[in-house]
C-alpha positions in Angstrom: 65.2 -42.1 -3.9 63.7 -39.1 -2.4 60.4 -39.5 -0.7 58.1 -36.1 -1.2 55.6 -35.4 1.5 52.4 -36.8 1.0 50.2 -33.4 2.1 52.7 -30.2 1.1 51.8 -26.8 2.4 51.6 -25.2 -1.0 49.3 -27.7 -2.0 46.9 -27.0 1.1 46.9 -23.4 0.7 46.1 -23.5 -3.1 43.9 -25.7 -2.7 41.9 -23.4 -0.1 42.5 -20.8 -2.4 40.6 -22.5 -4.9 38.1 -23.6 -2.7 37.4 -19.6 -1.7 37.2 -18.5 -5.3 35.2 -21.2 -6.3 32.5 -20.5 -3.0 32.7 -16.6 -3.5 31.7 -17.1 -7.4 28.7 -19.7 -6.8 27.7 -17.0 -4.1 27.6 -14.2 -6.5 26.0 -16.0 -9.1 23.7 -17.0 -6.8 22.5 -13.6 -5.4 22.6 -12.1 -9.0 20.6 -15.2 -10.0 18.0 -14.7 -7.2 13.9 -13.1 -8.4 13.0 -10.3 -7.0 9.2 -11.1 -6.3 6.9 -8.4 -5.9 2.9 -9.0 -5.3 0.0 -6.4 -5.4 -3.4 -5.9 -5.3 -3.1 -3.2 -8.7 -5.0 -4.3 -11.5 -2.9 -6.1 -13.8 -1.6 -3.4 -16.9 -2.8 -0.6 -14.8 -0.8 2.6 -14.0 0.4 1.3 -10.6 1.6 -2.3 -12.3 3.3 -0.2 -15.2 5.5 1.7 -12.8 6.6 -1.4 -10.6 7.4 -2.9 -14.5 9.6 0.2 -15.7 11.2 0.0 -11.7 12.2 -4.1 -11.9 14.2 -2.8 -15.8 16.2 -0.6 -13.8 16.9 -3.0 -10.9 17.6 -5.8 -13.5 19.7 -3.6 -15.4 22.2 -2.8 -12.2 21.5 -6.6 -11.0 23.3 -8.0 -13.9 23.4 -11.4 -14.5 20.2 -13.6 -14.8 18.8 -11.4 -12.7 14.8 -12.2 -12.7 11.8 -9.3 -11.6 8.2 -10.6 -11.5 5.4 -8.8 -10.3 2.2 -10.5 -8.9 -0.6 -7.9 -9.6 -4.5 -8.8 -9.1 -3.7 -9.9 -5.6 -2.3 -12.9 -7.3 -0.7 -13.6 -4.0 -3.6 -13.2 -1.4 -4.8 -10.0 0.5 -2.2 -7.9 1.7 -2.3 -9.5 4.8 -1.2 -11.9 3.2 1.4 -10.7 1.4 3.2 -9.3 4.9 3.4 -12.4 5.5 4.7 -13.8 2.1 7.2 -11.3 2.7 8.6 -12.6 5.8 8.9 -16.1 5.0 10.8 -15.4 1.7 8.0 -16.2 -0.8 7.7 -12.6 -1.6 10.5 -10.0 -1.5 8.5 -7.0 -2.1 5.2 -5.8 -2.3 3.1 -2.5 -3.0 0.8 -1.8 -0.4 -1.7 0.2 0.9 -2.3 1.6 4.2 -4.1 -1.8 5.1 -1.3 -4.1 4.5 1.8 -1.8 6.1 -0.1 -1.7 9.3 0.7 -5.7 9.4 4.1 -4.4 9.6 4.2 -1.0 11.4 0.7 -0.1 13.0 1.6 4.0 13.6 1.5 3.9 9.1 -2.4 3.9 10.0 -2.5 7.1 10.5 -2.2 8.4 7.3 -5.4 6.6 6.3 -8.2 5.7 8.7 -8.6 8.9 9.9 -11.9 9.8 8.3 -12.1 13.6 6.6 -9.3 15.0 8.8 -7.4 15.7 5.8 -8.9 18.6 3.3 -6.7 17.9 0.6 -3.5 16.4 -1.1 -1.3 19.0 0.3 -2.1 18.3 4.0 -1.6 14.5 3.4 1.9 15.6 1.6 3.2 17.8 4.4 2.4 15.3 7.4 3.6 12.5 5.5 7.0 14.2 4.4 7.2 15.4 8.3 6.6 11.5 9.6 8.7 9.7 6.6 11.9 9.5 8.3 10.6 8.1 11.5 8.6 5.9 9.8 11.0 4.5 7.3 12.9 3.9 10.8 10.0 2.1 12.2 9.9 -0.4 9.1 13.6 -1.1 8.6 13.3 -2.2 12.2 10.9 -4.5 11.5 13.0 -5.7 8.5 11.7 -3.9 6.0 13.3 -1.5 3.1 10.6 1.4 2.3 11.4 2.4 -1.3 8.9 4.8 -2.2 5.5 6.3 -0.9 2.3 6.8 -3.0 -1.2 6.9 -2.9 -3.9 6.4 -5.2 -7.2 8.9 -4.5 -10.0 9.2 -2.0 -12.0 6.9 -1.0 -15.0 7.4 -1.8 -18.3 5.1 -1.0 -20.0 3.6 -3.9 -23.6 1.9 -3.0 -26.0 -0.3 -5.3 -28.4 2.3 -4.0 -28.7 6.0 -3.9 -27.8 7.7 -0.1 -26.4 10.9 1.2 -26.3 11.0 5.1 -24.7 8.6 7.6 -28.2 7.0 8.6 -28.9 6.6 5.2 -26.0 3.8 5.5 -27.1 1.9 8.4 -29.6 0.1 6.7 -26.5 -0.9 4.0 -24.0 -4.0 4.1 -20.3 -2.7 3.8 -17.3 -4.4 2.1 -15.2 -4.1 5.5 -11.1 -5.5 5.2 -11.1 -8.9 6.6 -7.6 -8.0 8.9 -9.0 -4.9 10.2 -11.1 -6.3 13.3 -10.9 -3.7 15.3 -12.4 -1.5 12.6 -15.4 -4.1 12.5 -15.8 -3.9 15.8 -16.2 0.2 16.1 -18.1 0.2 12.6 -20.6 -2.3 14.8 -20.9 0.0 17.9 -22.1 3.3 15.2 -24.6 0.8 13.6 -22.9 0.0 10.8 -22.8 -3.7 9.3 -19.4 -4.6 8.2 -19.2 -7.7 6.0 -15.3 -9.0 6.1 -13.7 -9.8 2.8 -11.0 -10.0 0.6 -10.2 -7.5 -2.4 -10.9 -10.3 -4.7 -14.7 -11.1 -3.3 -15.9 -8.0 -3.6 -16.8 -7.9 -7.2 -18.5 -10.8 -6.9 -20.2 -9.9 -3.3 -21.6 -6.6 -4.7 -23.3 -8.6 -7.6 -25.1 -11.1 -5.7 -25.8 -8.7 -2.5 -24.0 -10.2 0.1 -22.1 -6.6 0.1 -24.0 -3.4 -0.8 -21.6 -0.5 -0.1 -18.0 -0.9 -1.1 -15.8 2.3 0.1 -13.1 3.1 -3.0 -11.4 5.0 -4.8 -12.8 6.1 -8.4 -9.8 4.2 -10.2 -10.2 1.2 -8.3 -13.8 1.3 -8.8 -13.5 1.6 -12.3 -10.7 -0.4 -13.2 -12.6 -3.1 -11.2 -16.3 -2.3 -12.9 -17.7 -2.3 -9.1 -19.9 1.0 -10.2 -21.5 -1.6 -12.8 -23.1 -2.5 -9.4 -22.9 0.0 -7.0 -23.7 2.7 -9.6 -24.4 5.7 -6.8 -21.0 7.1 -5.4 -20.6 10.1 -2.9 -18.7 12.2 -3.7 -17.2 12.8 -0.6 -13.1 12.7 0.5 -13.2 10.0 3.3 -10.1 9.2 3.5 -6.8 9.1 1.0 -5.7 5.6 0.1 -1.8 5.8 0.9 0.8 3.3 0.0 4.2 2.3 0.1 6.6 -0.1 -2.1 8.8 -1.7 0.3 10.8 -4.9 0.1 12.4 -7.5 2.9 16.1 -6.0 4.4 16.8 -9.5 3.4 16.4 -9.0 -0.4 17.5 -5.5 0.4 20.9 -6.4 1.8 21.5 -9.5 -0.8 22.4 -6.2 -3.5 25.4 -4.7 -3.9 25.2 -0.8 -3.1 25.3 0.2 -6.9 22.4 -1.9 -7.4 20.5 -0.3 -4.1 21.3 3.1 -5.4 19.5 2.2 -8.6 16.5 0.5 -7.5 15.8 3.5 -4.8 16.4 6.2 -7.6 14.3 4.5 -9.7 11.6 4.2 -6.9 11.7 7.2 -5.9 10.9 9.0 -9.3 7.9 6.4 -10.0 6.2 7.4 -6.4 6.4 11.0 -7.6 4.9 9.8 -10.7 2.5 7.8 -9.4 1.2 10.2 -6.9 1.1 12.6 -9.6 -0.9 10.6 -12.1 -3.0 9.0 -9.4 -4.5 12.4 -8.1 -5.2 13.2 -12.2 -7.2 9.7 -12.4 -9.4 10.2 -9.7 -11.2 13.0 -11.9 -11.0 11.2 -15.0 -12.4 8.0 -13.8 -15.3 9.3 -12.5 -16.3 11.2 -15.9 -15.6 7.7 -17.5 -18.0 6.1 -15.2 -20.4 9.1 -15.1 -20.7 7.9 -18.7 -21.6 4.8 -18.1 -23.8 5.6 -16.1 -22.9 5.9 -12.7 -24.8 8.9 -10.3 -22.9 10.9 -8.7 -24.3 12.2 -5.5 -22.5 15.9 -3.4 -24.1 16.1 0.0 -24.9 19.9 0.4 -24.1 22.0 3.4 -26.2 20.7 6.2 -25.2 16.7 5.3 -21.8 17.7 5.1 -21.9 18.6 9.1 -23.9 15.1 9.8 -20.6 13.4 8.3 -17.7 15.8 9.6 -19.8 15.0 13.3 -19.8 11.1 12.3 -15.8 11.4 12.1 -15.2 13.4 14.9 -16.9 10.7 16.7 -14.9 8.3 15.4 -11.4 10.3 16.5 -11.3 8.7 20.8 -12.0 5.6 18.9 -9.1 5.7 16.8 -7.4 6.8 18.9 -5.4 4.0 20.7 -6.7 1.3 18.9 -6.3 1.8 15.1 -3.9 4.1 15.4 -1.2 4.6 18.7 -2.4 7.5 20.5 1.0 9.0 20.4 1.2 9.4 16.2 -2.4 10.1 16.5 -1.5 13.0 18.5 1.5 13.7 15.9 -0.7 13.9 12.8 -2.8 16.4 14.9 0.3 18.4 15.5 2.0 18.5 12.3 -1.3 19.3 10.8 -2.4 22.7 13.2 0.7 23.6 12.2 0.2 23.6 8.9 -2.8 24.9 8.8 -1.7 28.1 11.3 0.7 28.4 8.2 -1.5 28.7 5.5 -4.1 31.1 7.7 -6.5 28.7 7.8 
């Protein structure tokens, strides 16, 4: 009788083999199987939450598999604070955020948004953006972060239960202030100002029962929100532009295979332009809408316009270095007088 070898070679190497396979397939499976969670502050079936919708067919299309998109709109998932940091501990994978929630990630973003009346109008913001984007998509994947698209959604303007036109006119006024923002607090404070600090979600509710009387927004946040049912004055007057990214973890980013990458960036990439597009065109149209239902519309004339362009210029040394790093504050400047020299203006 011939004895065979208890453990053959063949047998050890196929069964390795099998082992691989098996291991490479429940990987696969797994990452096609994993959600792609994205949370927002946008107002659930709004324009903002139908573009992130028509952006999670085309990513579950190149996914494959079980493949599973949800979005989290309504701020579902906290301020966006809070979502930054849903994002880093793998509860979110992606977000849509405004100014106020990428500075949790990257503080230099700031600068495209608390810089009060420095930009005239959409063109200037597009220009300095477009000249900052590569650097600043830099700046975020090194914080492990994809940027996917940028967007923005309208001036903010300041919508007050009563009427007021001039800067003192607010001092006597309690202002919805961003609750992870302290150091705007604190230099709102040293001007006079009372800041109040909330989340997105109290302010509906704050405005009604007065512990807020001033809530700076934009008209299609205001509206989609019904704030103007109690802070029915606004003034019209372009603050600031409220500018915003989609961006999701590296992590989630670099689970994808590259076809599915290419898909979800084209597809982000022409919903930003659409967004941006449609956004500017909804700031007119939702102030009509309110105007009709009866919100008052206040446009400070010539001399009130100089008491608020001397409020911001103010404000600049105090942004300066502490909301925004004096070094992009400086850029901004510079891409913008260039600009400007341009256009002859």
């Amino acid at each position: 009788m011939i004895t065979l070898p208890r453990h053959r070679p063949w047998q050890k190497i196929a069964s390795s083999a099998l082992l691989a396979v098996t291991l490479l397939g429940s990987s696969l499976a797994t990452a096609a199987d994993k959600p792609l969670r994205i949370g927002t502050l946008v107002p659930k079936n709004s324009l903002y939450h139908r573009q992130l919708l028509e952006i999670g067919e085309s990513w579950r299309a190149a996914q494959g598999g079980n493949a599973k998109y949800l979005v989290y709109p309504d701020g579902s998932q906290g301020g966006e604070a809070e979502m930054a940091r849903r994002m880093r501990i793998g509860q979110l994978q992606g977000a849509l955020l405004s100014v106020v929630g990428l500075r949790e990630i990257e503080p230099s973003i700031a600068a495209l948004q608390v810089m009060p009346l420095l930009f005239r109008n959409w063109e200037e913001v597009d220009h300095v953006r477009e000249k900052m984007r590569p650097a600043m998509e830099k700046k975020f994947l090194d914080k492990g972060f994809v940027v996917l698209t940028w967007g923005d959604a309208g001036w903010v303007r300041f919508f007050s239960k009563e009427a007021a036109l001039r800067p003192d006119d607010y001092r006597k006024m309690k202002f919805f202030a961003w609750g992870s923002e302290p150091e705007q607090q604190s230099i709102m404070k040293s001007l006079g100002y009372t800041p109040v600090p909330l989340e997105t979600t109290d302010i509906l509710p704050a405005i009604q029962t007065g512990m807020i009387s001033v809530v700076p927004s934009t008209p299609y946040f205001a509206l989609a929100t019904q704030i103007y049912t109690s802070a029915p004055h606004m003034l019209e007057i372009n603050w600031a532009p409220i500018v915003g990214a989609l961006v999701v973890t590296q992590k989630a980013w670099d689970e994808m295979n590259p076809a599915t990458q290419q898909a979800l960036r084209a597809a982000s990439e022409k919903t930003g332009v659409q967004i941006r597009a449609k956004a500017r065109q909804e700031v007119e149209e939702a102030v009509e809408a309110m105007k009709k239902r009866g919100l008052t519309v206040h446009r400070p004339n010539a001399e009130q316009m100089k008491e608020w362009t001397a409020l911001a210029e103010q404000l600049y040394p105090r942004i300066r270095g502490t909301l925004v790093p004096a070094e992009t504050f400086d850029e901004v400047m510079v891409h913008l007088k260039a600009y400007r020299a341009g256009k002859g203006k």
